[in-house]
C-alpha positions in Angstrom: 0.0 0.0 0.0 0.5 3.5 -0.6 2.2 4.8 3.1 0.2 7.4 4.5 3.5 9.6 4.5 3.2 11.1 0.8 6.8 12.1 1.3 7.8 8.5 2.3 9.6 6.3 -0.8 7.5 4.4 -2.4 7.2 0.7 -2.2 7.0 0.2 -5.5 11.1 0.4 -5.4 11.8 3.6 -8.0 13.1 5.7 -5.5 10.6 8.1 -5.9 8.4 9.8 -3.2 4.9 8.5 -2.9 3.5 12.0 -4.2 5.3 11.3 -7.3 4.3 8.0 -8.0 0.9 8.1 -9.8 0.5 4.0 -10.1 -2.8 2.6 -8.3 -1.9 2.6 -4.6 -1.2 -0.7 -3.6 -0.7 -2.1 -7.0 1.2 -5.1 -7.4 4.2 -5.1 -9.5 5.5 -8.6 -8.8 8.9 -9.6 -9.7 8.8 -6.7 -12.3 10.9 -3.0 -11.7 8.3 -0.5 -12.3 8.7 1.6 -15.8 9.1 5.2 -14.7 7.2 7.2 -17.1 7.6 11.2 -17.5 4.1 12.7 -18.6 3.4 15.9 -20.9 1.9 17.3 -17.5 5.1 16.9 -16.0 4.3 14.2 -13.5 5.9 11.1 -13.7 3.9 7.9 -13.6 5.0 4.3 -11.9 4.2 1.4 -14.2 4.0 -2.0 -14.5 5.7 -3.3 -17.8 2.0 -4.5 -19.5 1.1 -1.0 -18.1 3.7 0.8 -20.1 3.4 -1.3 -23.6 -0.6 -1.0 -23.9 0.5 2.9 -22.8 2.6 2.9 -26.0 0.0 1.3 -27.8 -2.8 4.0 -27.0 -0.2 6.8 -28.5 0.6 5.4 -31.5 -2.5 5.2 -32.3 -3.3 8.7 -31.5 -0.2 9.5 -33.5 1.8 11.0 -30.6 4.8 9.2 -32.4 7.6 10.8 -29.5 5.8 9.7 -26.7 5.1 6.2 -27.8 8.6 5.5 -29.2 9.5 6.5 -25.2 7.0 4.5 -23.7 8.1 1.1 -26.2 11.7 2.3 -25.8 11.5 1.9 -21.5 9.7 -1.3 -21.8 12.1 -2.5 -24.3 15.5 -2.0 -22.0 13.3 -3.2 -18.7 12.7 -6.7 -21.4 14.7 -6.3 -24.5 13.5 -10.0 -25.7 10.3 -9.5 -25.3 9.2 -10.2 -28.7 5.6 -8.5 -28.9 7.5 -4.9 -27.6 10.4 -5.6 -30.4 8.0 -5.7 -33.1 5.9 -2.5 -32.3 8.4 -0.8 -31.9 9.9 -1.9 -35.2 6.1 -0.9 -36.6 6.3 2.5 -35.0 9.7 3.2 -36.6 8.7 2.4 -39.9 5.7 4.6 -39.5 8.9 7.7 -38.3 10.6 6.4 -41.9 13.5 4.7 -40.1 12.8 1.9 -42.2 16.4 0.0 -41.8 16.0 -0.2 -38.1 12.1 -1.0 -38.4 12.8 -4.0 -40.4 15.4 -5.0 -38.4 13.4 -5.0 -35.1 10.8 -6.5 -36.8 12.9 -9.6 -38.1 14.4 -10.0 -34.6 11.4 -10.6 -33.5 10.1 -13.0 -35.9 13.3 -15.0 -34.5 12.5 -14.5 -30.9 8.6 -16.2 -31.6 8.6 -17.5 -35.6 5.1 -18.4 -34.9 2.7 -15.7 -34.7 1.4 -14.8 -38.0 0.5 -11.2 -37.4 4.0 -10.4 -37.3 4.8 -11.9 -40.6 1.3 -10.1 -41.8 2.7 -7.4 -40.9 6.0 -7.4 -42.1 4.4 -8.4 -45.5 2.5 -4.8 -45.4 5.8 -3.4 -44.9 7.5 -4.8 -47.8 4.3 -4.4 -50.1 3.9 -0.7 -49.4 8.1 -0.3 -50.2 7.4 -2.3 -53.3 9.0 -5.1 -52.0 6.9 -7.8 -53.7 9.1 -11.2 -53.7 9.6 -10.1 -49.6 6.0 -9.2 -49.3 5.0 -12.2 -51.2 7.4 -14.5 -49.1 5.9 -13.3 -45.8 2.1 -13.5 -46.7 2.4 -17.0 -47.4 4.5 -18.0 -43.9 1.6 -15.6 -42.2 -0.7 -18.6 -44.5 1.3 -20.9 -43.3 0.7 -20.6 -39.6 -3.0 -19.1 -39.8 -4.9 -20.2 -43.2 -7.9 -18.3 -41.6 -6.6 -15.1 -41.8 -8.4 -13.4 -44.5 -6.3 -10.2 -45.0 -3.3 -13.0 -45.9 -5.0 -13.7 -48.8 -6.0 -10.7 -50.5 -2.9 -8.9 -49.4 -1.0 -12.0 -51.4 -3.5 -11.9 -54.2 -2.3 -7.9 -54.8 1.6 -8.7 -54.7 0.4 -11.4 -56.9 -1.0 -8.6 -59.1 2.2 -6.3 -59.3 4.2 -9.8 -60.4 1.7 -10.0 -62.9 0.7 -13.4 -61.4 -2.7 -12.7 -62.1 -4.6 -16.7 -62.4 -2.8 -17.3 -58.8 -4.1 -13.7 -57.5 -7.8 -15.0 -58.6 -6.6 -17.9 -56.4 -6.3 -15.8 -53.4 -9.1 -13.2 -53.6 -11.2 -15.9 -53.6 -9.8 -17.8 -50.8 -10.3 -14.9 -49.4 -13.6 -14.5 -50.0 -14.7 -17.4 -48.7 -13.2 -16.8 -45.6 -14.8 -13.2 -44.5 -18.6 -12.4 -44.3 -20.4 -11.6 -47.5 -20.8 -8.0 -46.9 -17.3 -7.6 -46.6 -15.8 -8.6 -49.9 -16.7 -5.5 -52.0 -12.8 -5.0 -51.9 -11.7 -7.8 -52.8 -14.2 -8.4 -55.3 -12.9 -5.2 -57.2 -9.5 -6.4 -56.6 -10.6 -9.9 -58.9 -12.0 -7.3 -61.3 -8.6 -5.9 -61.9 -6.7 -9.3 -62.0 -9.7 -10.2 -64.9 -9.4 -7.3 -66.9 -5.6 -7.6 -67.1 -6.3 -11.9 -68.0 -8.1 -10.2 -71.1 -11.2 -11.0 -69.8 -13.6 -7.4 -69.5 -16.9 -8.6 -68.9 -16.2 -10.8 -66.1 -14.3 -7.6 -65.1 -17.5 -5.8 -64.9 -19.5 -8.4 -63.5 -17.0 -8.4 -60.5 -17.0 -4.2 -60.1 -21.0 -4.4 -60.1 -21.2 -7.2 -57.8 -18.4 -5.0 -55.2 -20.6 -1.8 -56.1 -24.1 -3.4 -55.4 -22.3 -5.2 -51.7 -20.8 -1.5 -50.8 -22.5 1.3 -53.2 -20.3 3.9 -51.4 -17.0 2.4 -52.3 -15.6 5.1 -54.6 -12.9 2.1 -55.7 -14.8 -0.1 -57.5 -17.3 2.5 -59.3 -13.6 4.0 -60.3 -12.7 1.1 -61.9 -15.8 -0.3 -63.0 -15.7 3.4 -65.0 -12.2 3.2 -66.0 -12.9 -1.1 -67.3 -15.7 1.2 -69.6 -12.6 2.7 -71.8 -11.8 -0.9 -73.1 -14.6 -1.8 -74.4 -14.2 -2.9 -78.4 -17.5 -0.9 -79.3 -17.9 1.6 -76.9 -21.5 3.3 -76.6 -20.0 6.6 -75.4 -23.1 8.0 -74.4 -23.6 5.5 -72.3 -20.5 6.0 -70.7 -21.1 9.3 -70.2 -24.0 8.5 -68.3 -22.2 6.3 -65.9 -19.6 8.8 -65.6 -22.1 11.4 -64.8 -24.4 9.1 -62.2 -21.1 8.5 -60.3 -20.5 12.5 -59.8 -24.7 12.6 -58.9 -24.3 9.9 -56.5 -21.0 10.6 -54.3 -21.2 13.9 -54.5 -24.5 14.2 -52.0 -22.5 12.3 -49.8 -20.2 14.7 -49.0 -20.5 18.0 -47.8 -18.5 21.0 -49.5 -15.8 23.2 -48.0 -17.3 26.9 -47.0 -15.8 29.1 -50.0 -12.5 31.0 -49.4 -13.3 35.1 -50.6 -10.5 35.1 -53.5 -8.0 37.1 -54.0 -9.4 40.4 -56.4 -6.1 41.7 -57.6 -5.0 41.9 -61.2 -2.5 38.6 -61.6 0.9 39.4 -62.4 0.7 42.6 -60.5 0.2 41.7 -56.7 1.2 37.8 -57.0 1.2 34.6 -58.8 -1.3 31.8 -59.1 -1.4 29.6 -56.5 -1.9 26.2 -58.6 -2.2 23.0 -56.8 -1.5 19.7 -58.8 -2.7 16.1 -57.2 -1.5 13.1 -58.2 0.0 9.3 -57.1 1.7 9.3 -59.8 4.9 11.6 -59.2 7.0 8.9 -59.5 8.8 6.5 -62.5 5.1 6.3 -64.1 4.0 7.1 -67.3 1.8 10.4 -66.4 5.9 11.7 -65.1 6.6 12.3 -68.7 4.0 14.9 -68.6 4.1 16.5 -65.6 7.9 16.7 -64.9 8.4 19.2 -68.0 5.7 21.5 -67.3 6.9 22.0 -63.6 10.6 22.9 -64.8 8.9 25.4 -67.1 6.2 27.0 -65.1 7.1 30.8 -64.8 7.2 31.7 -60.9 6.3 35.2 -61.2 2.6 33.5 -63.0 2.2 30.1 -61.3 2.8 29.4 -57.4 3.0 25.4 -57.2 1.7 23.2 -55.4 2.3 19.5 -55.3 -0.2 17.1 -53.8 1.7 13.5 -53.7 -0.8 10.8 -53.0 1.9 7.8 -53.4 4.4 5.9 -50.1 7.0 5.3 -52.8 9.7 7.3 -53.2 11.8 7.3 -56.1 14.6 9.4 -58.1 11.6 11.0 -60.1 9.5 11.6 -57.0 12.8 13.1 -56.1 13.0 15.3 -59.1 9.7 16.5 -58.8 9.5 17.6 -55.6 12.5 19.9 -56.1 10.4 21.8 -58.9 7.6 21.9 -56.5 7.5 25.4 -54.6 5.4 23.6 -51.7 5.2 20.0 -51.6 2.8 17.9 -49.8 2.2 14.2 -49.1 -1.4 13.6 -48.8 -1.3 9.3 -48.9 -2.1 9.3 -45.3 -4.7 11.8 -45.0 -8.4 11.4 -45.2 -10.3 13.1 -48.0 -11.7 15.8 -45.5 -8.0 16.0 -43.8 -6.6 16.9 -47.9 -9.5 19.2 -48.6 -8.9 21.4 -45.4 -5.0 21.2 -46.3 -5.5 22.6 -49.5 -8.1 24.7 -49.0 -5.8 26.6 -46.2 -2.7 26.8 -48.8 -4.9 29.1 -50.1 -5.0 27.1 -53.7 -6.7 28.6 -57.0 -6.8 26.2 -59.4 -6.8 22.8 -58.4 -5.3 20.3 -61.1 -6.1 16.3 -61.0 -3.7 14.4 -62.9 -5.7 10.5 -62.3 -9.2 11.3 -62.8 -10.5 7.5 -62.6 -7.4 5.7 -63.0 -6.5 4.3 -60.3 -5.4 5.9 -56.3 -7.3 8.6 -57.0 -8.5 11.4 -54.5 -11.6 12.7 -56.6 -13.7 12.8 -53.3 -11.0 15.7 -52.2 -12.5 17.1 -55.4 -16.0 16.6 -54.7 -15.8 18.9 -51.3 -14.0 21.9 -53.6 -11.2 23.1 -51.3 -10.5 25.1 -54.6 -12.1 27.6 -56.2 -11.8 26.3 -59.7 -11.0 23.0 -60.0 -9.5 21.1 -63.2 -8.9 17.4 -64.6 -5.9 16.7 -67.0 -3.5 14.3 -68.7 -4.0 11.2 -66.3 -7.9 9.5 -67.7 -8.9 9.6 -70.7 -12.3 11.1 -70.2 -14.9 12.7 -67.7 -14.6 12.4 -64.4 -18.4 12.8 -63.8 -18.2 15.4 -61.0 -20.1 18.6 -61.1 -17.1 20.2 -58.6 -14.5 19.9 -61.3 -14.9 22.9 -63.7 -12.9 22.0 -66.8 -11.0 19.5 -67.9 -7.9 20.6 -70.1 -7.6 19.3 -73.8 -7.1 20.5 -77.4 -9.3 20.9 -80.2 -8.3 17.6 -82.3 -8.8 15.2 -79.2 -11.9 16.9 -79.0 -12.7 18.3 -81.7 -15.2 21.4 -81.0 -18.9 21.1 -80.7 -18.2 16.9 -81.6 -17.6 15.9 -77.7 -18.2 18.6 -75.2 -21.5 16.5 -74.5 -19.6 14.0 -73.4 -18.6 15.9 -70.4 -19.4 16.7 -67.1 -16.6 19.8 -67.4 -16.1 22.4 -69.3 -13.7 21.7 -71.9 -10.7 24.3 -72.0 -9.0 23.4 -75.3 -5.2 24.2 -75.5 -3.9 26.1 -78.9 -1.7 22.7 -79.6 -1.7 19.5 -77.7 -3.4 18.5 -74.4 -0.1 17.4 -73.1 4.2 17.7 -73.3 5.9 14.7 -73.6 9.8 14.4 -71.7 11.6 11.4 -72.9 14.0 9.5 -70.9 17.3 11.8 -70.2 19.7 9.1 -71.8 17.5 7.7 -74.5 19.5 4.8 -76.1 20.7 6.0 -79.7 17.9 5.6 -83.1 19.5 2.5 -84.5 19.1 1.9 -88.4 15.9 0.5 -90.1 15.4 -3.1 -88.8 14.1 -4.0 -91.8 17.7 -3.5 -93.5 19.1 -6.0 -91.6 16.4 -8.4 -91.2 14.9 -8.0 -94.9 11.2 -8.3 -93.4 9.1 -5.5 -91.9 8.4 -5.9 -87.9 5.6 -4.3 -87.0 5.2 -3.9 -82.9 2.5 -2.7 -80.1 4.6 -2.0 -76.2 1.3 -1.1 -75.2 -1.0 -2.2 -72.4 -2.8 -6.0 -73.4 -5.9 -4.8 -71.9 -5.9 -2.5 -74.9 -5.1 -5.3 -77.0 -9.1 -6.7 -77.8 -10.2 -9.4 -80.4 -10.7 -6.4 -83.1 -7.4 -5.0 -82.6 -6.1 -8.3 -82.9 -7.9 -9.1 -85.8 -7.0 -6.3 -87.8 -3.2 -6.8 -87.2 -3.6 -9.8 -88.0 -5.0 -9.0 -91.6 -2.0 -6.7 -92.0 0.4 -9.7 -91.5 -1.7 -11.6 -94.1 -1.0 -9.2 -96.4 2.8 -8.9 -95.9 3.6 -12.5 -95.5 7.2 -12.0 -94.6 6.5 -9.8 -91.3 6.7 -10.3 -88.2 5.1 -8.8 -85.2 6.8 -7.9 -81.7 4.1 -7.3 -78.9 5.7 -6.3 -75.3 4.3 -5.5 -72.3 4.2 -7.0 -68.2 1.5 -9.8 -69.0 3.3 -11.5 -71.3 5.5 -12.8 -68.4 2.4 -14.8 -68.0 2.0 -18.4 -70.3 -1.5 -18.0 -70.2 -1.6 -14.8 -71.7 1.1 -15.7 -74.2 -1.3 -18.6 -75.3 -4.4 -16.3 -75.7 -3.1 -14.1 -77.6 -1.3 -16.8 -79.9 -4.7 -18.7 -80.6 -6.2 -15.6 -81.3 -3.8 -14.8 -84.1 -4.3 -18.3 -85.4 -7.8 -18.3 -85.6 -7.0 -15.5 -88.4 -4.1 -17.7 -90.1 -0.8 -16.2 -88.7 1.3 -18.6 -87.2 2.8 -18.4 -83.7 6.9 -18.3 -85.1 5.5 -15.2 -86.9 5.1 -13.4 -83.2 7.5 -12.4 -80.7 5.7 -12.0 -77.0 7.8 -10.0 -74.6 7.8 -9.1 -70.7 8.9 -6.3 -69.0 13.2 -5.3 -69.1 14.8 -4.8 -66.1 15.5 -0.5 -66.9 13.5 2.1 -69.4 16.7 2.6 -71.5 17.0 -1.3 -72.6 12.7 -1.1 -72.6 13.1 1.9 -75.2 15.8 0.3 -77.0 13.3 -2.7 -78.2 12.1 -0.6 -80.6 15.3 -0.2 -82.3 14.0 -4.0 -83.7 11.1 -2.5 -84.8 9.9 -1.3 -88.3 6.3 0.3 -87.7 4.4 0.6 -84.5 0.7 0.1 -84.7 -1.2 1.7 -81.8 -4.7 0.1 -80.8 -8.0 0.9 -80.9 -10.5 2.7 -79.6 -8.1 2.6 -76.1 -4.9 4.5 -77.7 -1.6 4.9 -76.4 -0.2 7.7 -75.1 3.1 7.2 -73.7 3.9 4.4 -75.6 2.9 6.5 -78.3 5.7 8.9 -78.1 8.4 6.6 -77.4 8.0 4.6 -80.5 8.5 8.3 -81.9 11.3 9.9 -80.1 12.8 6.0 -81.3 12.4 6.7 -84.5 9.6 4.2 -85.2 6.3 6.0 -87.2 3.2 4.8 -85.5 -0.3 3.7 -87.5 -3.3 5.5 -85.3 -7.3 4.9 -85.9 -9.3 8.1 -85.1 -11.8 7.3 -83.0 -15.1 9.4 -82.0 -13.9 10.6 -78.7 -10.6 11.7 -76.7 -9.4 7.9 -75.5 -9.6 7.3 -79.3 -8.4 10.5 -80.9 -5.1 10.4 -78.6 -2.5 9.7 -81.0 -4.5 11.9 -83.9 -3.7 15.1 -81.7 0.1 13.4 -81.1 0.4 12.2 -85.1 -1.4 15.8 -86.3 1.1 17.8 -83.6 4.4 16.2 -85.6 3.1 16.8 -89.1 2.2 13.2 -90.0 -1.4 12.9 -90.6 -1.1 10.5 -93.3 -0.2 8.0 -90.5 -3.7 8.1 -89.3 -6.5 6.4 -90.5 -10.7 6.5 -91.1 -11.6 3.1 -90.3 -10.2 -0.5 -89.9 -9.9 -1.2 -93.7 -7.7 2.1 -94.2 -5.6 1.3 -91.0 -4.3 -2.0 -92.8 -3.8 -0.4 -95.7 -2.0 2.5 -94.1 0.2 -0.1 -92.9 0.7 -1.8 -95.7 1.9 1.3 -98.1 4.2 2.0 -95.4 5.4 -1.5 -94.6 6.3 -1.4 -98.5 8.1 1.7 -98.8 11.5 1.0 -97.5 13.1 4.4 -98.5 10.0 6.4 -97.0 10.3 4.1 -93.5 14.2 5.1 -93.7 13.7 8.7 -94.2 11.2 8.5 -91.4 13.7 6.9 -89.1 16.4 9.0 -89.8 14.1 12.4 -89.2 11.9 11.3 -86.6 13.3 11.9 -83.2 14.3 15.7 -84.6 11.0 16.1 -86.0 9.7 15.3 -82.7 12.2 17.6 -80.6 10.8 20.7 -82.5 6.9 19.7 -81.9 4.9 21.0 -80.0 4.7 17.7 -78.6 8.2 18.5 -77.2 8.5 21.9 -76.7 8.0 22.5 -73.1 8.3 26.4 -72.8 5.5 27.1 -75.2 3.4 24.2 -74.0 3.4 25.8 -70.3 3.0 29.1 -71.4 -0.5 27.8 -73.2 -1.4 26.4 -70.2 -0.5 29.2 -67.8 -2.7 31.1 -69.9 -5.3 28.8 -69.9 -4.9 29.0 -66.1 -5.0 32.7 -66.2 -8.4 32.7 -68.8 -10.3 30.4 -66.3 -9.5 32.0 -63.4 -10.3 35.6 -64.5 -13.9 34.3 -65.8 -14.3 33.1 -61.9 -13.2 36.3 -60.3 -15.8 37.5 -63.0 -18.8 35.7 -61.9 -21.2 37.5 -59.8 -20.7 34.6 -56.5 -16.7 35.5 -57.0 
């Protein structure tokens, strides 16, 4: 007991007078030393080791990341093989960024008690989120291992599965997982199945899956994403019908959320008092294609007319995210924060125009949209069509994407159509070298597509197939993460032989190990033909800056009409063709023009550089002005 002399020492043996001890009186510490403890109120409490670790517990949750890391730090010199207090820690320091030392406590104590799964779980979450994914992959399966119960295992495994492009043995795991969690629980995991589907080549189950995870949880903003982004790949798109999707999605979540009171804006003349404060969100300011886009324009923003912002919705780290963050005036990581958390961020820096750089394509933050921290708020470059949400003002394009008074209906924004191209391409700092025409060397044309095999449907296939019917000697290189994958490789072979080309006459290719030996593929290519109505963008101009002429359809709307505005913006419009029938024949011309494909190859990549595809400085001057235009017609409207 607690002496009735406050100024007595205390029993519990820390040396301390009673008054200072604020333990229970007469608790029992047993054989334990008590864990002295100094509070934020400046008192200093007396506890027992449990006390101290479920203390530590409490505060990292909360977030009070100092006090917790004391707390675990005490219990961890009064039992430094405790193994539960080694791994928490080890949790907590990853959560400070001292990942070396996090990983370290973690796989000590995985060696002081190998058989509790959570800690493997959790070290699996650790190496997924660092992009880790053979590690990741090898600790979901020992968590399996010792508890084939645990749901979370599963799916967690099924989406390393996913980034190995392991996508049959995902489909394996989602839906194990499934069957071990409630019903109403497996809208997530049902839209993760979705996305292993669509990249297996298989859209309508794809769908199936989305609506099945959108009718179990309507509010899940992930799978009606991705049930609207599967939309795009359709062969025949109805694109009034996808507008309509688009547009119920905005209706629907965005009377669920309530808007941000309205900032009074800033009434000054621009240029005069200060610059625009412009505020770009994205996960993907990283190695990722939408970097090729972004990157350029933030070197060339002028800072006497643009302020920027950078919103980074993405853990990993890499030398782009590096890059990018040193062009960023103010940059801010927003992963961790809830949507209301993001909206209150940016609506206190004070942002004018807001920029989203995903729209529905994946890791998006459209509900930060949908409470409109920003005054005027913009989508561009990162999805291929509407976002479907009233709160977004405009989305940023060019007049042959969409061509005007031919799509605007097809928006929920306002279209704000650039004088040139919708976007600036940056190519890889040390491109390899254009080599010479393949076909010199070879004596046969190679055609080739490096983009995504989810663009890749049974009409796209068909029609390069005709145009290797009709120049017998070609060949045709297709590249791209799936076919890692057997199962893919033998899809996409039986489909060319159902249209007589023979599987020697195709060349199937994975990922390479770096961008430079990726871009130097197409140095073994002739002609690239991009597909259809899902065109490439990216992949697009790399076949160009390579020195390899690309064969474009124009489609009716902006994911079709891509590489027209890219083709149109380099001079080359007789590369793009009406319909199916003058695609193949396109190709065919070309394929049988050697001298034409040489002078192509030889001008290409300089052709390119003086675009306006390429040229950076009067791309971001169009936009700037662009960002000027909109934001004066705000401070114009009556409610500015």
């Amino acid at each position: 007991m607690i002496p009735a002399n406050r100024n007595d020492p205390c029993p519990c043996g820390s040396g301390r007078k009673a008054k200072n001890c604020t333990h229970p009186p007469g608790e029992n510490f047993g054989a334990d030393a008590p864990i002295q403890l100094a509070m934020m109120d400046g008192t200093v409490k007396c506890l027992s080791f449990n006390d101290a670790v479920n203390l530590a517990k409490q505060f990292h949750k909360q977030g009070d990341l100092d006090f917790a890391e004391k707390a675990y730090r005490l219990a961890l010199a009064a039992q430094p093989e405790n193994p539960d207090v080694v791994f928490f820690l080890g949790l907590l320091l990853y959560d400070r960024g001292a990942q070396a030392e996090a990983l370290e406590l973690m796989q000590r104590a995985i060696a002081l008690k190998p058989d509790v799964a959570g800690y493997r779980y959790n070290l699996g979450t650790i190496f997924q989120y660092a992009g880790r994914s053979d590690e990741a992959e090898a600790a979901y399966r020992s968590a399996i291992a010792l508890d084939p119960a645990q749901s979370g295992s599963h799916n967690n495994l099924g989406l390393v599965l996913q980034e190995l492009e392991r996508h049959d043995e995902a489909l394996s795991c989602f839906k194990q997982a499934i069957n071990l969690m409630p019903s109403e629980s497996a809208a997530p995991v049902l839209t993760n199945m979705g996305n292993s589907l669509q990249k297996l080549g298989r859209p309508r189950e794809a769908l199936e899956q989305y609506a099945m995870a959108m009718s179990l949880s309507p509010q899940n903003t992930v799978s009606n994403s991705n049930y609207l982004f599967a939309l795009n790949y359709q062969a025949n798109p109805d694109q009034a019908a996808i507008f309509e999707a688009h547009r119920k999605f905005g209706e629907k979540f965005e009377r669920t959320v309530k808007r941000l009171p309205p900032r009074n804006a800033a009434k000054e003349p621009l240029g005069l008092a200060r610059p625009l404060r412009v505020g770009y969100v994205s996960c993907d300011f990283r190695g990722n294609a939408v970097a090729h886009f972004i990157e350029p324009v933030l070197k060339h923003h002028d800072k006497r007319r643009v302020e920027v912002f950078c919103y980074s919705n993405h853990t990993i780290v890499d030398e782009v995210t590096t890059r990018i963050r040193k062009l960023a005036d103010h940059w801010r990581d927003i992963a961790d924060l809830g949507d209301d958390d993001a909206a209150r961020m940016i609506r206190d820096d004070g942002i004018d125009i807001l920029i989203d750089l995903t729209g529905h394509a994946g890791n998006d933050r459209l509900m930060v949209f949908a409470r409109k921290p920003a005054p005027v708020q913009a989508t561009w470059i990162g999805y291929p069509n509407t976002t479907g949400l009233r709160s977004i003002d405009y989305r940023i394009t060019d007049t042959v994407s969409d061509p005007i008074g031919v799509t605007d209906y097809l928006y929920t924004e306002k279209l704000m159509r650039l004088p040139d191209t919708f976007s600036c391409f940056q190519p890889l700092a040390n491109s390899p070298d254009v080599g010479v025409l393949p076909a010199t060397q070879s004596h046969h044309i190679t055609f080739g597509s490096f983009n995504n095999f989810i663009k890749l449907n049974p009409e796209v296939l068909q029609t390069w197939a005709r145009i290797l019917q009709r120049v017998p000697t070609a060949k045709l290189i297709l590249k791209y993460a799936s076919f890692k994958a057997e199962k893919i490789c033998a899809l996409v072979l039986a489909e060319f032989a159902k249209h007589g080309v023979v599987h020697e006459r195709l060349v199937l290719l994975g990922n390479d190990a770096s961008q430079y030996e990726h871009l130097a593929r197409y140095n073994k290519i002739d002609i690239a033909l991009d597909p259809f109505p899902y065109n490439g963008t990216t992949t697009t101009c790399d076949a160009l800056w390579m020195g390899v002429p690309v064969i474009a359809l124009a489609g009716k709307a902006h994911v079709s009409r891509v590489g027209v505005s890219q083709l149109t913006n380099i001079g080359l419009p007789e590369l793009i063709a009406a319909d199916k029938d003058e695609y193949v024949k396109v190709a065919v011309a070309l394929a049988s023009d050697l001298p034409r494909l040489a002078q192509l190859r030889s001008g290409l990549r300089q052709r390119m550089h003086i675009s306006p595809l390429m040229d950076a400085p009067r791309f971001t001057k169009n936009l700037e002005e662009a960002y000027e235009v909109i934001w004066k017609k705000y401070l114009a409207e009556p409610s500015a």
